[in-house]
C-alpha positions in Angstrom: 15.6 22.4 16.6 16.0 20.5 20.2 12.7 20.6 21.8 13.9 17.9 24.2 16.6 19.2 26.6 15.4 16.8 29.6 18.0 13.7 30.3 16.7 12.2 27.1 17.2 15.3 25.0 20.6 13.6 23.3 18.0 10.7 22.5 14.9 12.4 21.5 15.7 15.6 20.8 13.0 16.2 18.8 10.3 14.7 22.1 8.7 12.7 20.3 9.1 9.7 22.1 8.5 11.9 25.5 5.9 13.3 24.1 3.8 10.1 23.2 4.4 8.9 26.8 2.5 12.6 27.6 -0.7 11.9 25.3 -3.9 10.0 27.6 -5.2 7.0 25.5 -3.0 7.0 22.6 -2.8 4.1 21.1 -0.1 1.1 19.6 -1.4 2.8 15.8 -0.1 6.2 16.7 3.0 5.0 18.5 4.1 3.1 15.4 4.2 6.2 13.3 5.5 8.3 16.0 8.5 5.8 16.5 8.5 5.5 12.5 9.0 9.4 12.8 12.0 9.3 15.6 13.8 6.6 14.0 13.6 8.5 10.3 15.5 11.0 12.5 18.3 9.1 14.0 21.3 10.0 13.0 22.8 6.9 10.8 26.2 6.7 12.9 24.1 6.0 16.2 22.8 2.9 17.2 19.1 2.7 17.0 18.5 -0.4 19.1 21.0 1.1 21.9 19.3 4.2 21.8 16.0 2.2 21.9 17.6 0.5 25.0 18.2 3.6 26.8 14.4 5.4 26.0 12.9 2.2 27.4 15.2 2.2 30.8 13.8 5.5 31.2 10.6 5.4 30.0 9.9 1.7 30.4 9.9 1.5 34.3 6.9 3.7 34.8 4.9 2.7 32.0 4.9 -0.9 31.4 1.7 -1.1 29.9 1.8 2.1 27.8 2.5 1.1 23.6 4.9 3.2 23.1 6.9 1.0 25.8 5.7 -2.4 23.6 7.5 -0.6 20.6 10.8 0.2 22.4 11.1 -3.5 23.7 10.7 -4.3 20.2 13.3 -2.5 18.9 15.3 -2.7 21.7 15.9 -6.5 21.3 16.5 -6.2 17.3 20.3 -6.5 16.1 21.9 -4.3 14.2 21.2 -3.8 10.2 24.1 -4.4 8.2 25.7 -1.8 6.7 24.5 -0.4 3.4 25.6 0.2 0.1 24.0 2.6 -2.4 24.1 5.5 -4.2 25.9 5.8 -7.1 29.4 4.3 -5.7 27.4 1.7 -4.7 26.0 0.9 -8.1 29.5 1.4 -10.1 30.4 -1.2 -7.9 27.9 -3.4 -8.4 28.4 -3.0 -12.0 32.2 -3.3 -12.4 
């Protein structure tokens, strides 16, 4: 279901990172899980920290002080995971 069709609908689709821009007061507690939430969604091909990147360009500018804007920087300036392995190929493998 896209909820988000604005110009960071390919991002969020979902809104949940527009949407906690949207809510007065909220605080750095309820961003956490609300970012925990959007990046459970992310598709694993894409790259989170990019996509981070490109939430807080948009988002960032016009909020500096808001949480959810603390989170993204966060993110935003984390590499790259590497690659994993698991599953059951991943285990054969591991066993030999």
């Amino acid at each position: 279901m896209r909820k988000n069709v604005g110009p960071t609908g390919d991002l969020d689709p979902r809104a949940l990172i527009l949407d906690a821009y949207r809510i007065e007061g909220i605080g750095a507690a309820d961003c956490r899980a609300i970012f925990l939430d959007w990046a459970l969604g992310v598709a694993p091909e894409r790259d989170m920290a990019a996509d981070a990147r490109r939430l807080l360009a948009h988002h960032g500018p016009s909020a500096p002080d808001h949480p959810m804007t603390a989170i993204l920087r966060d993110s935003a300036a984390r590499p790259a995971p590497a690659a994993r392995r698991g599953g059951a190929a991943g285990r054969r493998a591991r066993r030999g």
